[in-house]
C-alpha positions as a printed NumPy array, in Angstrom:
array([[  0.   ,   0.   ,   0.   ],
       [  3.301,   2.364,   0.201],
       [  2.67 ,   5.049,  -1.956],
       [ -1.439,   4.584,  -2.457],
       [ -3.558,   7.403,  -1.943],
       [ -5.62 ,   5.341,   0.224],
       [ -2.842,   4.781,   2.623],
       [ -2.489,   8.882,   2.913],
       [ -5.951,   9.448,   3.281],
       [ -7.987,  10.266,   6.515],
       [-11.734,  10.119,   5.972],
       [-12.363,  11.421,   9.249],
       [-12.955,  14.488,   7.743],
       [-14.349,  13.646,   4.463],
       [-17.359,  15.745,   3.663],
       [-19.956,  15.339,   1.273],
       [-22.412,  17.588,  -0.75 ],
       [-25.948,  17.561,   0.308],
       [-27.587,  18.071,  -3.181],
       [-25.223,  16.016,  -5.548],
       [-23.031,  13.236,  -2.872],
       [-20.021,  14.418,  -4.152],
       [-17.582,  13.817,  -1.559],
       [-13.759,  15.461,  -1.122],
       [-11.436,  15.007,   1.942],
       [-10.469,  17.966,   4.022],
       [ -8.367,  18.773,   6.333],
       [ -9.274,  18.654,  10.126],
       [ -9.48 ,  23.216,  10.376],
       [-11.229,  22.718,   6.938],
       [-13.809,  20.274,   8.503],
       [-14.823,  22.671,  11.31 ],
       [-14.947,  25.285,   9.133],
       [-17.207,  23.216,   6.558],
       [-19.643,  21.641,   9.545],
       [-19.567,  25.585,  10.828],
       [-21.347,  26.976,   7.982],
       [-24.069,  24.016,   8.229],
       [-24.567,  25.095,  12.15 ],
       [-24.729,  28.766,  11.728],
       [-26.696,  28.572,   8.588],
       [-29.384,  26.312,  10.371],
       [-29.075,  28.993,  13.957],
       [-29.598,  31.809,  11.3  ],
       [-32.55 ,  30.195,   9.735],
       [-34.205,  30.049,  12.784],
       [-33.468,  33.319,  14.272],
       [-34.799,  34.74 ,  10.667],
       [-38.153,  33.28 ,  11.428],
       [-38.501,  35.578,  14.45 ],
       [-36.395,  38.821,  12.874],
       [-37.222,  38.344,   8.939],
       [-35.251,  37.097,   6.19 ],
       [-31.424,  37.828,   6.111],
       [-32.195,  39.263,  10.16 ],
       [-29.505,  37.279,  11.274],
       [-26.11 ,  38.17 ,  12.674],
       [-25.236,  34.734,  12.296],
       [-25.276,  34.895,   8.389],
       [-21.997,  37.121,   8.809],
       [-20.753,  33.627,  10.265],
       [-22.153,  31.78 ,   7.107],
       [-20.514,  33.922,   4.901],
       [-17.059,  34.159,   6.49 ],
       [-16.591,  30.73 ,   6.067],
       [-17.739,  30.464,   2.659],
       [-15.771,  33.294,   1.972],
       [-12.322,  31.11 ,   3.226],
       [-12.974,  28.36 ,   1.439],
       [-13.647,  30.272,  -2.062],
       [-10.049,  31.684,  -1.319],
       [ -8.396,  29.17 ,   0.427],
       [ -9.496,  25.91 ,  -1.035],
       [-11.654,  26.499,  -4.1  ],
       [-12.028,  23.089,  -5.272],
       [-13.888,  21.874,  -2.07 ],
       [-16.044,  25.38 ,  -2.406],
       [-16.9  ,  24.018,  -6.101],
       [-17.388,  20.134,  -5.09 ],
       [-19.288,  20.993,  -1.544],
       [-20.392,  24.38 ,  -1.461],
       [-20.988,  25.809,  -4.935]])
């Protein structure tokens, strides 16, 4: 297995996409980040239903960690989050 990608490969923290089961591994910070933007976006959804659409703080959350990943590590933005 020397060598193999398979033997290099923690799926710990492999994530997958919701809407198409596309799956990529990340790395452990990219994993909270990913699981992060899940959390906050479901807290901001329900704070919305008492403040209005987009009434959220927690959006700014949402975003911030979208934002790293389109800069940081675009391909897992495009294969998760896109």
């Amino acid at each position: 297995m020397k060598g193999h990608m398979k033997a290099e490969t923690n799926h710990d923290y492999t994530r997958r996409n919701r809407f198409t089961g596309e799956s990529i591994e990340l790395t452990k910070d990219e994993s909270v980040k990913h699981d992060e933007i899940f959390y906050y976006e479901a807290l901001a959804t329900l704070e919305d239903k008492e403040l209005g659409y987009g009434g959220s703080k927690l959006w700014n959350k949402v975003r911030k960690n979208l934002d790293w990943f389109r800069k940081n590590n675009a391909k897992a933005y495009m294969v998760l989050l896109d």
